[in-house]
C-alpha positions in Angstrom: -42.3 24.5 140.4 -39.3 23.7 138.9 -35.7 24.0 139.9 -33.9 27.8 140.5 -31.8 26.0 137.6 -33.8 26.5 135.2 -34.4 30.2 136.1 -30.6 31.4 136.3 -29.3 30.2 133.1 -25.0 31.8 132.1 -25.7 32.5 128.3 -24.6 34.6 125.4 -27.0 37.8 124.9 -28.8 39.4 123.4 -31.9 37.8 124.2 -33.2 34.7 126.0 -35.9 34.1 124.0 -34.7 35.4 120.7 -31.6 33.9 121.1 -30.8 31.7 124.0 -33.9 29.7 123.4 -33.7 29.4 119.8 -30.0 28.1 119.5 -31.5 25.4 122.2 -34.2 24.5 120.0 -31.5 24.2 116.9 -29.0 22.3 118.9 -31.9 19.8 120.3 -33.2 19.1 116.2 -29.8 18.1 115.0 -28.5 16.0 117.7 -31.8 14.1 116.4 -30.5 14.1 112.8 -26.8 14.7 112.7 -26.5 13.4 109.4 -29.5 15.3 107.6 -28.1 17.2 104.3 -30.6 20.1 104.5 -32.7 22.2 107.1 -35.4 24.6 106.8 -36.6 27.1 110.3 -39.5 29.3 109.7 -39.7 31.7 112.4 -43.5 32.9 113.7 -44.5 36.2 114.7 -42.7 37.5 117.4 -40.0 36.0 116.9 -39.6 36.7 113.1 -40.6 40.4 113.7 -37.6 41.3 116.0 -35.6 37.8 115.0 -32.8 40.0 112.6 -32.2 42.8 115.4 -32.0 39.7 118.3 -30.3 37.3 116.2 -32.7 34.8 116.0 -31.4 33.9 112.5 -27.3 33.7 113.7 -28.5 31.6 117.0 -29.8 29.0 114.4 -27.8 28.7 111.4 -24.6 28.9 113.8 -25.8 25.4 115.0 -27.3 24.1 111.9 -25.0 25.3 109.4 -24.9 28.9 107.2 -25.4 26.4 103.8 -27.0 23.7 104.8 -30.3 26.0 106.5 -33.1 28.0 104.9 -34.1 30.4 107.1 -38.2 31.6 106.9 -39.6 35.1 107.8 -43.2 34.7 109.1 -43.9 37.4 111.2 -48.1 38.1 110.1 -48.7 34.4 111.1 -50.4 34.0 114.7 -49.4 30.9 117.2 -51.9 29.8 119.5 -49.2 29.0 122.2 -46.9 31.4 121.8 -46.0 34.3 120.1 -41.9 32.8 119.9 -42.7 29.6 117.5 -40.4 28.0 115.4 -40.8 25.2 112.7 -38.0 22.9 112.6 -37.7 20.6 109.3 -35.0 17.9 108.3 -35.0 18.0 104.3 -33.4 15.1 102.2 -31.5 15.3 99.0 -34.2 16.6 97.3 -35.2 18.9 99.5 -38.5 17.4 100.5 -39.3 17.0 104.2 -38.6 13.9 106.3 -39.2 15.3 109.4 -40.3 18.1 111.1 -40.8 19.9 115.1 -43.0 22.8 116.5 -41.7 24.1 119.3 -41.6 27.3 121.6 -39.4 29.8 123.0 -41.2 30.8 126.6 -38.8 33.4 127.8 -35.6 32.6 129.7 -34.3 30.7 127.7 -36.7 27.4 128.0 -38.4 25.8 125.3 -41.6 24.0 124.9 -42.9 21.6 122.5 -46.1 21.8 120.8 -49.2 19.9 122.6 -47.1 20.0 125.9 -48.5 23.0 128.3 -46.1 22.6 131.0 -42.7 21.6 131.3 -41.9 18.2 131.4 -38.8 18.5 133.7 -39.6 17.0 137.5 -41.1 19.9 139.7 -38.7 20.7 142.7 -41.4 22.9 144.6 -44.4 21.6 146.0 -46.2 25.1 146.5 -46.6 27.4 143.3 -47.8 30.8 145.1 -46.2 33.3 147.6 -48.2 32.7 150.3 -48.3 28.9 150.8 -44.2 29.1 150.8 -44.5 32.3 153.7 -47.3 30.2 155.7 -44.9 27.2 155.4 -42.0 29.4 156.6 -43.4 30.9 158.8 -44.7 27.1 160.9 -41.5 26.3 160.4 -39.6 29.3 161.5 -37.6 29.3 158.4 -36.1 32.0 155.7 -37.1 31.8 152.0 -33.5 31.1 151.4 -33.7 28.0 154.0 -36.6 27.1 152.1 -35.1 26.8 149.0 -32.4 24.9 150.0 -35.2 22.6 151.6 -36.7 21.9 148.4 -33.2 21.9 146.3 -31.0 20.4 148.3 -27.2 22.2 149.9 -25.8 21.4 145.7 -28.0 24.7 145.2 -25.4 26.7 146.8 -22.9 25.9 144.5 -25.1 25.8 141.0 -25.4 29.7 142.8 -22.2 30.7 143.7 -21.5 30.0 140.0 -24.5 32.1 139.0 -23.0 35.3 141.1 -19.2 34.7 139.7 -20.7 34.6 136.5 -23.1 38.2 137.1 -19.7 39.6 138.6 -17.8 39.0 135.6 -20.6 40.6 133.7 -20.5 43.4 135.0 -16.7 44.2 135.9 -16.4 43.5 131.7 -19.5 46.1 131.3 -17.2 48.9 133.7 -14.6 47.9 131.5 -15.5 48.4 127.6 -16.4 51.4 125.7 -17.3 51.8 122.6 -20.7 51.6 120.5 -22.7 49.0 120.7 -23.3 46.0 118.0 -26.6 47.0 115.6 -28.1 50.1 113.5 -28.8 52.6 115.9 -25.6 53.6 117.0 -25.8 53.8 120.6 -23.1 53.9 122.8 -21.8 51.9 126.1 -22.4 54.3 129.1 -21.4 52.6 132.1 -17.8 53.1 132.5 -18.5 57.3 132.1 -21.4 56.7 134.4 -19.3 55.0 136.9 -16.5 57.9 136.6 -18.8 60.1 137.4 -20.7 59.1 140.3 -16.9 58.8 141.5 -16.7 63.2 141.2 -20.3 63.3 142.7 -22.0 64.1 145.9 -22.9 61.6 148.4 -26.4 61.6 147.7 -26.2 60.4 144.4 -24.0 57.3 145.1 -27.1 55.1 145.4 -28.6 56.5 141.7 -24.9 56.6 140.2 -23.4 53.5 141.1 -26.4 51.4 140.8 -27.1 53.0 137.1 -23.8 52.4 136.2 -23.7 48.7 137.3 -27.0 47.5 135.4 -25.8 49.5 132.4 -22.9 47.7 132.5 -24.7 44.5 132.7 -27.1 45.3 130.3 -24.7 47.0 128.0 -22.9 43.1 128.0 -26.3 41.7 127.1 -26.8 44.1 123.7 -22.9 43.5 122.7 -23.9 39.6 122.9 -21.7 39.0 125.8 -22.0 36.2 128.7 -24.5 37.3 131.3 -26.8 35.6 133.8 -31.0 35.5 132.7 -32.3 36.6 135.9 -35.0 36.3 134.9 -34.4 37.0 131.0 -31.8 38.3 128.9 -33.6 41.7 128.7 -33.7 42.1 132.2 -30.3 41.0 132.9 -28.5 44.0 134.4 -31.2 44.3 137.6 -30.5 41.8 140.4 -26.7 42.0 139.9 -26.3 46.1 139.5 -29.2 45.5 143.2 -27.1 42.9 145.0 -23.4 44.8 144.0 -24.4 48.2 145.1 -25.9 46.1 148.5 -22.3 43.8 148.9 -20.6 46.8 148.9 -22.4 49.3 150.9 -22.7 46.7 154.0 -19.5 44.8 152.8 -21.5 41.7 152.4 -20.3 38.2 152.2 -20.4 35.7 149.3 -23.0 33.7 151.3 -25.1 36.6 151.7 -25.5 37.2 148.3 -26.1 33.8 147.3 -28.9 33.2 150.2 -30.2 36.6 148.5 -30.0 34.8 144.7 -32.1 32.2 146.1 -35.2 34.1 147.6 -35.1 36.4 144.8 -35.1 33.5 142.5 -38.2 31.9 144.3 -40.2 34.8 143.5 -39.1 35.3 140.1 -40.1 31.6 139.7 -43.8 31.9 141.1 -44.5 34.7 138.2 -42.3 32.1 136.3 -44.9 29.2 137.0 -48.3 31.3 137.4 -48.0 33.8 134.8 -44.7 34.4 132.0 -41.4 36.1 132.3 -42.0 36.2 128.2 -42.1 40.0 126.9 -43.3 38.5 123.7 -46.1 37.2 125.6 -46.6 39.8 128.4 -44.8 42.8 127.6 -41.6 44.1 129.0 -43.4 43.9 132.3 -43.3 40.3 132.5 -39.0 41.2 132.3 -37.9 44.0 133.8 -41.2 44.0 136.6 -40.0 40.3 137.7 -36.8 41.2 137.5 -37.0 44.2 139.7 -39.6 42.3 142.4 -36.7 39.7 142.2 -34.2 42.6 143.3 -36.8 44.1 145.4 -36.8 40.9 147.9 -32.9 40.0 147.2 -32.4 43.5 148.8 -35.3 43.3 151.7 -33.5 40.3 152.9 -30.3 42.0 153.2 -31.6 45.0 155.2 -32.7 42.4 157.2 -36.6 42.1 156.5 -39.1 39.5 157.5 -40.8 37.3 155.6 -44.0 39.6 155.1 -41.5 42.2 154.7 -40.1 40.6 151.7 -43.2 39.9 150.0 -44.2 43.3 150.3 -41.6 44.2 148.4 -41.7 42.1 145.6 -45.5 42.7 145.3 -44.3 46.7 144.8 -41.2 45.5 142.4 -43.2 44.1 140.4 -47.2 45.9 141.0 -45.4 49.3 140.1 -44.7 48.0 136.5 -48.2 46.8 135.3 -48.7 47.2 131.7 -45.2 47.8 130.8 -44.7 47.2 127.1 -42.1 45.8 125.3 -41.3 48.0 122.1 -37.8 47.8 121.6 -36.6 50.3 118.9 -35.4 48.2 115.1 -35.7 45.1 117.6 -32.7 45.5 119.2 -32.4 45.2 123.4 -31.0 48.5 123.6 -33.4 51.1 123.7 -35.4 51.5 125.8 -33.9 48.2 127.6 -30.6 49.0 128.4 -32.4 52.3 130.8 -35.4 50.1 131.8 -32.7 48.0 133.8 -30.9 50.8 135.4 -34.2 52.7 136.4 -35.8 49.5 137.8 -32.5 48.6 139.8 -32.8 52.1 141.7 -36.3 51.4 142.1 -36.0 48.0 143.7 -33.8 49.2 146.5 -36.5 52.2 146.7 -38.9 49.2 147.3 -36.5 47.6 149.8 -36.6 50.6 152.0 -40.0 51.4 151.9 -41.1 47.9 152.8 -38.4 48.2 155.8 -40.0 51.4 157.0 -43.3 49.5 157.4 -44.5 46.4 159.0 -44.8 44.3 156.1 -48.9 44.6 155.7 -50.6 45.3 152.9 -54.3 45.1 151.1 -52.9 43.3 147.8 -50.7 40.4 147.5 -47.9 39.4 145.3 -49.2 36.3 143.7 -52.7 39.0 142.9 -50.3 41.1 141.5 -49.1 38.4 139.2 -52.3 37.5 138.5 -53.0 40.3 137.3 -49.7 41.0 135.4 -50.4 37.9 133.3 -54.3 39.3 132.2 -53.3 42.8 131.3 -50.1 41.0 129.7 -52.7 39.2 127.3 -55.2 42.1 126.8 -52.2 44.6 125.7 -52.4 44.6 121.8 -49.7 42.1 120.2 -47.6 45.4 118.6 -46.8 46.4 122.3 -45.4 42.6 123.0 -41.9 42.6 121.0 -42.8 43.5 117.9 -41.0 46.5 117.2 -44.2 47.9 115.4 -45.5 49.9 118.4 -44.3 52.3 121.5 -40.8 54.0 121.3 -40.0 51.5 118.1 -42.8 53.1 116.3 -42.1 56.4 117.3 -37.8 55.8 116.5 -39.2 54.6 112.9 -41.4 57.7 112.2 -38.5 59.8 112.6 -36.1 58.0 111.2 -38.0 57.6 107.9 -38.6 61.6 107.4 
């Protein structure tokens, strides 16, 4: 597996793979030909079906060049990679074609080349599932986090320290604004009103209320384009910080804490990274906001204090209890139902947390079967439910919209 680096990546929202991954891909084509006088981009199916409402288009011609780049809608055509392809060409004078690059946005903000099915970074890990890194753990008497540093070295700590400053800042700016958010539906920030409220509420719904307002407030960033943290994606952005705030202040937890927590909840998110996708244009919204919240799920386990077994169980439950998700976001935007997706799978992580605490960490089905499993049903949904906007709420939004 490869490094936690590659994982956490600070960007500019809205999307990893609509936007972070495509401005890569631009930036990587003209450092090749800095001088070329023209540049065409068609854009394949997923990504040129929701490329206007995630910026695909803006990511790419803000590197390239607004005059100098053509861009090309091609959302009917089918990739037999990956639904998030992109043809790169370098056109002379005459506009005929001197060079040209296929290449992939896999969710996260990575990119792959055509012909090239894995990475060609240096793996870090040596073990790819869940349980040959808790049987190694547990013959060495170790913690997932001591683990990772194993494998990463002690420079992880401070490439994740700089990961939590940045998710901080995200969402203290998120408390902060108001206002409606960038695109055509008109929907307004929430988490600052949220936050106020949960201030005038009961006791009991301080866990609900504060941890909806903080992944609003993340996600919220995400939609305006702001800087967040893909943990794992874009989408799913607002999860493991609005999880890990609630936690720092409800045991008045130390920076170390939460950066041991960034590291075992990275590991897992890195497994369904490696063995199945974190893409929801390849796997649906599950492969998102269900990583994401098994990510949470063990960040928090291992702050209450939970074993090894403990922490797998709830990751298995973060993520098992989101099978099938889709990914249908309405006019293409990651606002609805995104922006609530994060909030409600943040509540449910810590929900997770508990109930592995309350048990003894055994159970019939295991986290890398459940992401297994996540990646088969992620192929066999129908491509309108994978980030297309042409299926689900999107659909439904459209019908209305249109009477």
């Amino acid at each position: 597996m490869e490094s936690l680096k590659e994982l956490y990546r600070i960007g500019v929202g809205p999307s990893s793979s609509h936007t972070m991954g495509p401005r890569m891909a631009a930036e990587r084509f003209l450092e090749k030909h800095p001088t070329i006088p023209f540049f065409r981009v068609t854009l394949f199916e997923s990504l040129a079906a929701t490329g206007k409402g995630h910026l695909t288009d803006w990511a790419v011609i803000s590197v390239l060049g607004e005059e100098k780049t053509e861009i090309v809608w091609k959302a009917e055509e089918k990739m037999v990679e990956h639904p998030n392809g992109m043809l790169f060409e370098a056109l002379n004078e005459s506009k005929e074609v001197v060079d040209s690059w296929k290449v992939y946005s896999v969710g996260g903000g990575a990119i792959r080349e055509e012909g090239k099915c894995s990475s060609s970074i240096e793996p870090v890990y040596k073990e790819q599932y869940i349980a040959a890194i808790m049987a190694h753990c547990e013959d060495k008497g170790i913690t997932y986090w001591e683990y990772v540093e194993q494998c990463e070295g002690s420079e992880i700590w401070y490439f994740l320290r700089n990961i939590w400053i940045a998710m901080e800042k995200s969402l203290e700016r998120g408390l902060d604004a108001e206002g409606v958010l960038p695109g055509s539906i008109g929907l307004r920030r929430q988490a600052k009103s949220y936050l106020r409220r949960t201030h005038l509420a009961s006791h009991d719904m301080q866990l609900t209320g504060l941890t909806t307002a903080y992944a609003l407030a993340v996600s919220e960033e995400n939609a305006a384009g702001g800087v967040i943290v893909t943990a794992p994606t874009c989408g799913s952005c607002g999860i493991v910080p609005a999880t890990l705030r609630y936690l720092k202040d409800l045991y008045d937890l130390k920076e170390n804490d939460l950066i041991r927590a960034l590291a075992t909840a990275g590991l897992f998110g890195n497994v369904i990274k490696t063995n199945a996708s974190i893409s929801g244009a390849e796997v649906g919204c599950q492969g998102e906001v269900g990583s994401a919240c098994a990510m949470a799920s063990a960040a928090a386990t291992q702050l209450m204090g939970g074993t090894l077994r403990q922490i797998e169980y709830a990751a298995e439950m973060g993520l098992e209890h989101h099978l099938g998700l889709t990914c249908d976001p309405v006019d293409g935007l990651v606002q609805i139902p995104c922006i609530e997706r994060n909030a409600c799978a943040a509540t449910r992580a810590l929900a997770r947390a508990q109930m592995s605490i309350l048990s003894d960490g055994t159970h019939r089905i295991s986290f890398d079967e459940v992401v297994t499993v996540m990646k088969e049903t992620g192929h066999d949904l129908p491509s309108l439910y994978r980030e297309t906007s042409n299926g689900g709420l999107a659909k439904a939004y459209n019908a209305r919209c249109k009477c």
